[in-house]
Backbone as JSON Lines, residues from 0, in Angstrom:
{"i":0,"aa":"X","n":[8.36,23.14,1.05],"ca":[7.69,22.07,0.35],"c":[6.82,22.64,-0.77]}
{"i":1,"aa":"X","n":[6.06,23.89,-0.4],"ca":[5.56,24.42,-1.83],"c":[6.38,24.8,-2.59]}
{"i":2,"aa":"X","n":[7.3,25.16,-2.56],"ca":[8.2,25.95,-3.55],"c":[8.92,24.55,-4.62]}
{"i":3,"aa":"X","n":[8.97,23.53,-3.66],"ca":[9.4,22.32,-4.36],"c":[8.34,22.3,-5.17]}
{"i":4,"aa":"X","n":[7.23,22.19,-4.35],"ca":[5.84,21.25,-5.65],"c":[5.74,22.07,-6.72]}
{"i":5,"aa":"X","n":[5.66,23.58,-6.66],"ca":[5.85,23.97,-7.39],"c":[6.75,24.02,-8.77]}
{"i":6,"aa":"X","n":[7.81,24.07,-8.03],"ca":[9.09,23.78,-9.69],"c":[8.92,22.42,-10.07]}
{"i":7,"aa":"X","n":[8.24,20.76,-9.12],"ca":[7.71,19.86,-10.24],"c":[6.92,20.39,-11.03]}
{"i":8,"aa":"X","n":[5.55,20.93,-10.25],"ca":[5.12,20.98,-11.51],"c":[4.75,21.74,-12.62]}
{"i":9,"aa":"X","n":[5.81,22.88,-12.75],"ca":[6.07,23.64,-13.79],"c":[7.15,23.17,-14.68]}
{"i":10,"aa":"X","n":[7.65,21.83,-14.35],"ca":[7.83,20.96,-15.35],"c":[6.62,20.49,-16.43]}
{"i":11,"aa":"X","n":[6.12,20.29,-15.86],"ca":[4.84,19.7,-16.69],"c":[4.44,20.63,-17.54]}
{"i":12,"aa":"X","n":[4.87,20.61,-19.22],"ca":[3.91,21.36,-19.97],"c":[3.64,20.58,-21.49]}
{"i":13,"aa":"X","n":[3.16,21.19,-22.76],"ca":[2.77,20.53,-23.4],"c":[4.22,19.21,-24.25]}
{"i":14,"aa":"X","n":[5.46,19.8,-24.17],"ca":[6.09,19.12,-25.06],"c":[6.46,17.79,-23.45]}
{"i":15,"aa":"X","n":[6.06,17.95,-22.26],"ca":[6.32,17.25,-21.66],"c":[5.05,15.79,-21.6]}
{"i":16,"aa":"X","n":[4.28,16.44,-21.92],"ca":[2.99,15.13,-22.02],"c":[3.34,14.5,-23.49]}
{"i":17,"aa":"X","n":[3.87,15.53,-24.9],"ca":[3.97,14.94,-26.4],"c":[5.19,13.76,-25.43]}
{"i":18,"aa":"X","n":[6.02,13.91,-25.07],"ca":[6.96,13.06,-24.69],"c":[6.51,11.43,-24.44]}
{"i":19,"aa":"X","n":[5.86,11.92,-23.41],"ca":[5.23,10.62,-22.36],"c":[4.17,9.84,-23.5]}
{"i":20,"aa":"X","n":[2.97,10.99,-24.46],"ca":[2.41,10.28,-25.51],"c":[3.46,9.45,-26.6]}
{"i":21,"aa":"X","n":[4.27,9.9,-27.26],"ca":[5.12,9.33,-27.97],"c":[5.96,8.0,-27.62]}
{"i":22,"aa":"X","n":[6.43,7.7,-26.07],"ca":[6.87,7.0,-25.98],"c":[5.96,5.46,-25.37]}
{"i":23,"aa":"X","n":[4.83,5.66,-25.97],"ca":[3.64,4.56,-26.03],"c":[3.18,4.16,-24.41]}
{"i":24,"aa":"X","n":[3.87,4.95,-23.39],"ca":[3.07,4.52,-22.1],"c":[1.6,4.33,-22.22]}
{"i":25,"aa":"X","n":[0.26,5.45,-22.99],"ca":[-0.6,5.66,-22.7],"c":[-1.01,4.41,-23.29]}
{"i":26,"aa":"X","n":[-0.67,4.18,-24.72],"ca":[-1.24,3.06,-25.55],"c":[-1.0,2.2,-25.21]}
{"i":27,"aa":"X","n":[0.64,1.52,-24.26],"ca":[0.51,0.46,-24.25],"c":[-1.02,-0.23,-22.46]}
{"i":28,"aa":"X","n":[-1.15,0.59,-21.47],"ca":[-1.89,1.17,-20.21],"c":[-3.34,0.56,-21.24]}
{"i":29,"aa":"X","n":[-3.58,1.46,-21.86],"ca":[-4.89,1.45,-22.83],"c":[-5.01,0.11,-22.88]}
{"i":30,"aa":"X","n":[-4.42,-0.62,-23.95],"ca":[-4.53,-1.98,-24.36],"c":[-4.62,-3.02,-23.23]}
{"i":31,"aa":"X","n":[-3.78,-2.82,-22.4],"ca":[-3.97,-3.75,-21.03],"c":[-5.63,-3.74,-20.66]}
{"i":32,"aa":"X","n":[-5.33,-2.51,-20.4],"ca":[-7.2,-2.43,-19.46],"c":[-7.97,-3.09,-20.71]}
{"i":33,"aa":"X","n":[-7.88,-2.94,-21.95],"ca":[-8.97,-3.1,-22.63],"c":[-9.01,-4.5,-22.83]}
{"i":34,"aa":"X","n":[-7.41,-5.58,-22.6],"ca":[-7.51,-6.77,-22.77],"c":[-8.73,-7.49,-21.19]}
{"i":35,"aa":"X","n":[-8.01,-6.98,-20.23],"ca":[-8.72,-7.71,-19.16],"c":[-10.22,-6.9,-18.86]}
{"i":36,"aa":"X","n":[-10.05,-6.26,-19.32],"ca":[-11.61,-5.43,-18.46],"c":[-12.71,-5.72,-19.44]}
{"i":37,"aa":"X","n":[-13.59,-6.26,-18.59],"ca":[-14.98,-6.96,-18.63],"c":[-15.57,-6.07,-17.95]}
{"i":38,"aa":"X","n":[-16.91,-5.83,-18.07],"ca":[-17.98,-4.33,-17.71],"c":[-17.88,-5.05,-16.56]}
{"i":39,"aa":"X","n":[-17.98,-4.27,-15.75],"ca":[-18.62,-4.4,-14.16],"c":[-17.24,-5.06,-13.57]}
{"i":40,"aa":"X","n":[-16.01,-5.98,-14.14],"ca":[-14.93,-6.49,-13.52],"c":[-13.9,-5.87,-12.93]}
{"i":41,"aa":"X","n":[-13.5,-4.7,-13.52],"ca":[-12.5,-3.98,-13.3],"c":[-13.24,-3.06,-11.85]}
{"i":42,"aa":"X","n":[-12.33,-3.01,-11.24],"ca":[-12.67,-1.98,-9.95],"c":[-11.22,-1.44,-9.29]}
{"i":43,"aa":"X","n":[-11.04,0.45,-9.91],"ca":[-10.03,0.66,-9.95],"c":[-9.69,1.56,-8.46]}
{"i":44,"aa":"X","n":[-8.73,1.27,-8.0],"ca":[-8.4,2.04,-6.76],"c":[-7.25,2.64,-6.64]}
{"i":45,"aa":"X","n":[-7.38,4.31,-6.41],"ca":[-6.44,5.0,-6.3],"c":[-5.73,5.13,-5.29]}
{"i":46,"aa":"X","n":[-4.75,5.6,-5.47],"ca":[-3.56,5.76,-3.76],"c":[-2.95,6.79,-3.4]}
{"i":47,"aa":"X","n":[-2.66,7.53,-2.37],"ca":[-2.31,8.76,-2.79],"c":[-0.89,8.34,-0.99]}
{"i":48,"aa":"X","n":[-0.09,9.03,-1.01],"ca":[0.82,9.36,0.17],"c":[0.93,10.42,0.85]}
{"i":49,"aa":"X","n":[1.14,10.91,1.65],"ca":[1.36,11.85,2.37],"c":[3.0,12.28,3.2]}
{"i":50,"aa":"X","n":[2.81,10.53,3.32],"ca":[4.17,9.78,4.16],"c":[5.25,9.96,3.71]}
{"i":51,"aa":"X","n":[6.29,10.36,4.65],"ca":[7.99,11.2,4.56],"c":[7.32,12.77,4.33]}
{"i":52,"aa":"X","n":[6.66,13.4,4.42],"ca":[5.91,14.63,4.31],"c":[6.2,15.4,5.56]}
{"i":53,"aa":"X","n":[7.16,16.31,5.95],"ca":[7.45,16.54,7.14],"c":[6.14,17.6,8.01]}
{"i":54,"aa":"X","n":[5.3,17.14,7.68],"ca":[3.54,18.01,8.04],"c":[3.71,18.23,9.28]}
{"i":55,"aa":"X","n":[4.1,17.45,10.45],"ca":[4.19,17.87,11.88],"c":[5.26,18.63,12.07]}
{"i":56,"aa":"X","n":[6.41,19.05,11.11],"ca":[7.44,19.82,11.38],"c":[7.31,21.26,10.9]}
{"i":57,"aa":"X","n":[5.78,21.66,10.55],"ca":[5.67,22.39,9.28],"c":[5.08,23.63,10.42]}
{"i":58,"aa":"X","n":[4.92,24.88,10.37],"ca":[4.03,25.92,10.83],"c":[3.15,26.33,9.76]}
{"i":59,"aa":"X","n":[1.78,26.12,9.6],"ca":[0.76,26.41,9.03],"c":[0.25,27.82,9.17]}
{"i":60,"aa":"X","n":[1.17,28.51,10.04],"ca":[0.5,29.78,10.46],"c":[0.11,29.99,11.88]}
{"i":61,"aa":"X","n":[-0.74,28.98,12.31],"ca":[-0.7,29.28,14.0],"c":[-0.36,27.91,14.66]}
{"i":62,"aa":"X","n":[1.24,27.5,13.9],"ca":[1.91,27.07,14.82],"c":[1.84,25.25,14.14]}
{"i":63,"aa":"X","n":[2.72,24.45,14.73],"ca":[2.8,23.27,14.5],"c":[1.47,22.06,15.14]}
{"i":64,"aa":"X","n":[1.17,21.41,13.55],"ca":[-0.41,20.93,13.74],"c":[0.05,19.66,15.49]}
{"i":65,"aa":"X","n":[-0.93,19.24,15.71],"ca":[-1.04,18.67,16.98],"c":[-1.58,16.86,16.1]}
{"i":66,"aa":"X","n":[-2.02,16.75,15.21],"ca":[-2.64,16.09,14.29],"c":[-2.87,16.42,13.23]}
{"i":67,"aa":"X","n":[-2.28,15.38,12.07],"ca":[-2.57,15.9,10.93],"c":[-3.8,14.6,10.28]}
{"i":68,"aa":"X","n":[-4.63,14.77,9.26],"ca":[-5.3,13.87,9.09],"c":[-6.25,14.51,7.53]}
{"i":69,"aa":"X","n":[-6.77,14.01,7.15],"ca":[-7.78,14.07,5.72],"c":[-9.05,14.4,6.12]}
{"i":70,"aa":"X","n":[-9.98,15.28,5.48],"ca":[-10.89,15.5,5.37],"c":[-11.95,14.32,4.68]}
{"i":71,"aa":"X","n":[-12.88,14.1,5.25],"ca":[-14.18,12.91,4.58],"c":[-13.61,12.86,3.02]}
{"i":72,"aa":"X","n":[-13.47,11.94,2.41],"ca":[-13.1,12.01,1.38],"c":[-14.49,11.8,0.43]}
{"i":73,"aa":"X","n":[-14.74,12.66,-0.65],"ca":[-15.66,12.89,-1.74],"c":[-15.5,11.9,-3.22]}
{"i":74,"aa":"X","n":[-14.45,11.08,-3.16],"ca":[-13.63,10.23,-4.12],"c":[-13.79,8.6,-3.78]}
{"i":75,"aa":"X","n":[-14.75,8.35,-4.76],"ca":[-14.45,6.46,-4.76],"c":[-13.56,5.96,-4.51]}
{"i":76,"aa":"X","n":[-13.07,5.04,-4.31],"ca":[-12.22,4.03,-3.96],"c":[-10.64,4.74,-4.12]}
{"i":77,"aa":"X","n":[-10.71,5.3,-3.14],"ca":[-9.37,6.13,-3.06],"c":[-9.16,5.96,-1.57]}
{"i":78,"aa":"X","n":[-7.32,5.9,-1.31],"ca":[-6.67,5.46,-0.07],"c":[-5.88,6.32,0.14]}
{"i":79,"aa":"X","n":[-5.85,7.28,0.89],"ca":[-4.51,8.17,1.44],"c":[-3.82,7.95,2.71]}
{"i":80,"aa":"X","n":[-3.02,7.24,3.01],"ca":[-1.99,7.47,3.67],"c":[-1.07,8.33,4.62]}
{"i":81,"aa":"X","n":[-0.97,8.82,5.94],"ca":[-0.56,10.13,6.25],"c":[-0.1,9.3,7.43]}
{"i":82,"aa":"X","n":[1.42,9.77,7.9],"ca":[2.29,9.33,9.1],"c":[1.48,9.98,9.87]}
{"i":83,"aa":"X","n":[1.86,9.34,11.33],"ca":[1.09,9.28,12.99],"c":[2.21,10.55,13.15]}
{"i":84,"aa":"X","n":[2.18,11.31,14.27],"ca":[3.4,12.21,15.08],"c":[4.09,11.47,15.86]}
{"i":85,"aa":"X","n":[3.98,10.35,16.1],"ca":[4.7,9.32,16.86],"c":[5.66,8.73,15.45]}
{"i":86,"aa":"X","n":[7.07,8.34,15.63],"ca":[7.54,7.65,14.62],"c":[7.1,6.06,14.46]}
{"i":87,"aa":"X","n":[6.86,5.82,13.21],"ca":[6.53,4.69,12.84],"c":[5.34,4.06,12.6]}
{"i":88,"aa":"X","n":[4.07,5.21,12.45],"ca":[2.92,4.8,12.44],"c":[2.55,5.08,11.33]}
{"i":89,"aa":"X","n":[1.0,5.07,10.85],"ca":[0.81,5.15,9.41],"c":[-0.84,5.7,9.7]}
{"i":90,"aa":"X","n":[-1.37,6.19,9.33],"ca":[-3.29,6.2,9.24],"c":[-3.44,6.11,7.9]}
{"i":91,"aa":"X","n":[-4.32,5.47,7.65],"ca":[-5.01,5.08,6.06],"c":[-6.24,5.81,6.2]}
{"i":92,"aa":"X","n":[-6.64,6.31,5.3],"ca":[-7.99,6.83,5.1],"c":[-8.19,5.97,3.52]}
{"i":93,"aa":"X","n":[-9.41,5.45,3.93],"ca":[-9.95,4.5,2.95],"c":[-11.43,5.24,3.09]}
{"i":94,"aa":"X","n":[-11.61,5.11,1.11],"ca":[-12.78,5.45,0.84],"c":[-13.11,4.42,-0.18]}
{"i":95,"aa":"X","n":[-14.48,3.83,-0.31],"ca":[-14.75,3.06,-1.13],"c":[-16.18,3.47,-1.47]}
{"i":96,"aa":"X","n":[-16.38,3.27,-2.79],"ca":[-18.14,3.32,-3.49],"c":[-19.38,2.76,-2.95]}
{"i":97,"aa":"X","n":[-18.81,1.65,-2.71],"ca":[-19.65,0.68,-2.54],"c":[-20.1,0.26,-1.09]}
{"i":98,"aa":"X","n":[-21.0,0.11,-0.05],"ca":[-21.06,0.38,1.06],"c":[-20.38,-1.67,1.89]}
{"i":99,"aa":"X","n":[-21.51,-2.3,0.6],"ca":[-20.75,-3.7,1.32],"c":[-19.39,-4.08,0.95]}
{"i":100,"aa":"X","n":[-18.46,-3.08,0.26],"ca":[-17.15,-3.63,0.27],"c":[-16.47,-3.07,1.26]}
{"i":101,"aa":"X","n":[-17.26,-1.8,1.69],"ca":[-16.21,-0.84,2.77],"c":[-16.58,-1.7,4.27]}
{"i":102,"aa":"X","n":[-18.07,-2.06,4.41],"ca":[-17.92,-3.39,5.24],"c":[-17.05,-4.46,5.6]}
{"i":103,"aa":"X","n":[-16.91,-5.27,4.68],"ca":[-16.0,-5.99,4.0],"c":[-14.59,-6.09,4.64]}
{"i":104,"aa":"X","n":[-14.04,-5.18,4.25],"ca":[-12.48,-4.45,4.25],"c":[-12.73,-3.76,5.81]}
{"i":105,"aa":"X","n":[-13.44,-3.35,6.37],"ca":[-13.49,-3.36,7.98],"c":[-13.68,-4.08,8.67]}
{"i":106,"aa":"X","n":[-13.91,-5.26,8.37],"ca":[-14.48,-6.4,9.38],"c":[-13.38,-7.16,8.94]}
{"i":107,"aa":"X","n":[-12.35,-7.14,7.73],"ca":[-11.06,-8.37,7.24],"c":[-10.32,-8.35,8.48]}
{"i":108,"aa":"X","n":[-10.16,-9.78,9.06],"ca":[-9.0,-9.71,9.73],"c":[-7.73,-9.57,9.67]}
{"i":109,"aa":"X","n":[-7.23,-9.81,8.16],"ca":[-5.92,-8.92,7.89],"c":[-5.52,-7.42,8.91]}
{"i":110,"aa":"X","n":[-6.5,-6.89,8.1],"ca":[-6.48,-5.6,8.15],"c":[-6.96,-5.04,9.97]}
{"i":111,"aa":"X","n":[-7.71,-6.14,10.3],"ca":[-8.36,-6.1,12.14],"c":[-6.73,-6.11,12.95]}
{"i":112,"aa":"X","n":[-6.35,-6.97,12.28],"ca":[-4.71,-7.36,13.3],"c":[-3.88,-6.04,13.15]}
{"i":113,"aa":"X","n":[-3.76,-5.34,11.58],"ca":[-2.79,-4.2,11.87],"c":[-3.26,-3.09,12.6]}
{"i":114,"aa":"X","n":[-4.37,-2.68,13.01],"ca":[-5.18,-1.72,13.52],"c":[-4.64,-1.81,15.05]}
{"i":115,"aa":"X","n":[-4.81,-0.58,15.48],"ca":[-4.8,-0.67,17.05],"c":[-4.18,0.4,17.77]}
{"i":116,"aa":"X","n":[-3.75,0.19,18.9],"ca":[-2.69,0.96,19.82],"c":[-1.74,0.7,20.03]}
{"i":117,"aa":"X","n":[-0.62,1.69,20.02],"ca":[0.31,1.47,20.66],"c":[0.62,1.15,22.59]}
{"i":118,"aa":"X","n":[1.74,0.21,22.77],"ca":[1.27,0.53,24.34],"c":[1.09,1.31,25.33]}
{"i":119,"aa":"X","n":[1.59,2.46,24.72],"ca":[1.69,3.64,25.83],"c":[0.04,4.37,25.75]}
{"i":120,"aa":"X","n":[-0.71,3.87,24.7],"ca":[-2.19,4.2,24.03],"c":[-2.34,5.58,23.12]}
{"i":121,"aa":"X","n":[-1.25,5.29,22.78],"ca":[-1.24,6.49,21.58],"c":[-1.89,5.26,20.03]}
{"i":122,"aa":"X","n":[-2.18,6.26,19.36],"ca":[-2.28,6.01,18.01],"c":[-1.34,4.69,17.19]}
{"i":123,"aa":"X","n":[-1.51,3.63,16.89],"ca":[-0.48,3.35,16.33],"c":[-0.66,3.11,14.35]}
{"i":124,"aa":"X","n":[-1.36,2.27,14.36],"ca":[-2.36,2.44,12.74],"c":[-3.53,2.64,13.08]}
{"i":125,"aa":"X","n":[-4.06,3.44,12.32],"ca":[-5.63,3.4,12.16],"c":[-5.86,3.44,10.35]}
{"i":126,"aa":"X","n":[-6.91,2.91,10.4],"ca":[-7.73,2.87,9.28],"c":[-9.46,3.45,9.4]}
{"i":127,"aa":"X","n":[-9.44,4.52,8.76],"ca":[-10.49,5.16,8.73],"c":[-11.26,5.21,7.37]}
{"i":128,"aa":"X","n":[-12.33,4.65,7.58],"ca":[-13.35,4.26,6.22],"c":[-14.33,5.5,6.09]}
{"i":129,"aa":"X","n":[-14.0,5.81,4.95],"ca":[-15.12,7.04,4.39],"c":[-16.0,6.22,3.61]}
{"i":130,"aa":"X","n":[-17.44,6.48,3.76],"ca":[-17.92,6.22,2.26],"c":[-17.99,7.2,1.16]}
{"i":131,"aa":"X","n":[-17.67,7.17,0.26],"ca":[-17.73,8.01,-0.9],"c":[-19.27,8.2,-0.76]}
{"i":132,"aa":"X","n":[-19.74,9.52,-1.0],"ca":[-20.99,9.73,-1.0],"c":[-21.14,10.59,-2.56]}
{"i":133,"aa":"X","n":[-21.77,10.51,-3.44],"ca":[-21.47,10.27,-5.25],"c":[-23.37,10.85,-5.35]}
């Protein structure tokens, strides 16, 4: 898997960004935000995956992890994603700025119903709220 990430991203060099500038992605991105965004309206949230990542199949060195999971996250309103070792599960790590939205988004019952155990009482989703501490 490093050797992959690697050759992406030694794709990436300068005539590869002139590309992406030239073909107006940035400008047309730009103009959007600048049509709708009102100070204080916009509240942007990043996402990151982990998931299809074969991390429990992986040897780190002393051996295959038992749990894999994210460190407290240091990043505003950012969501990472990382499969359970059981098939079919998911953990979210949610971080948000703001302390009454991360409230908020823990107490939604949307989000109360997907949470829980599986029946055997393993793991099945979890959602784990960091606060960004800034």
């Amino acid at each position: 898997m490093v050797k992959q990430v690697r050759e992406e991203l030694s794709k990436i060099d300068k005539d590869h960004v002139k590309r992406l500038q030239k073909g107006g992605h940035g400008r047309y991105i730009n103009r959007f935000i600048q049509r709708l965004a009102k100070p204080g309206m916009v509240v942007t949230l990043s996402y990151s995956s982990l998931c299809s990542f074969p991390l429990y199949d992986m040897d780190f060195g002393w051996g295959r992890p038992t749990w894999v999971a994210v460190p407290p996250l240091p990043f505003k309103n950012l969501i990472v994603l990382v499969d359970t070792k059981e098939a079919g599960g998911i953990e979210a790590y949610v971080s948000l700025a703001d302390d009454d939205a991360m409230t908020k988004f823990e107490s939604d019952a949307f989000i109360q119903r997907r949470v829980g155990m599986n029946q055997d009482g393993s793991a099945g989703s979890n959602v784990t709220g960091h606060r960004a501490k800034l």
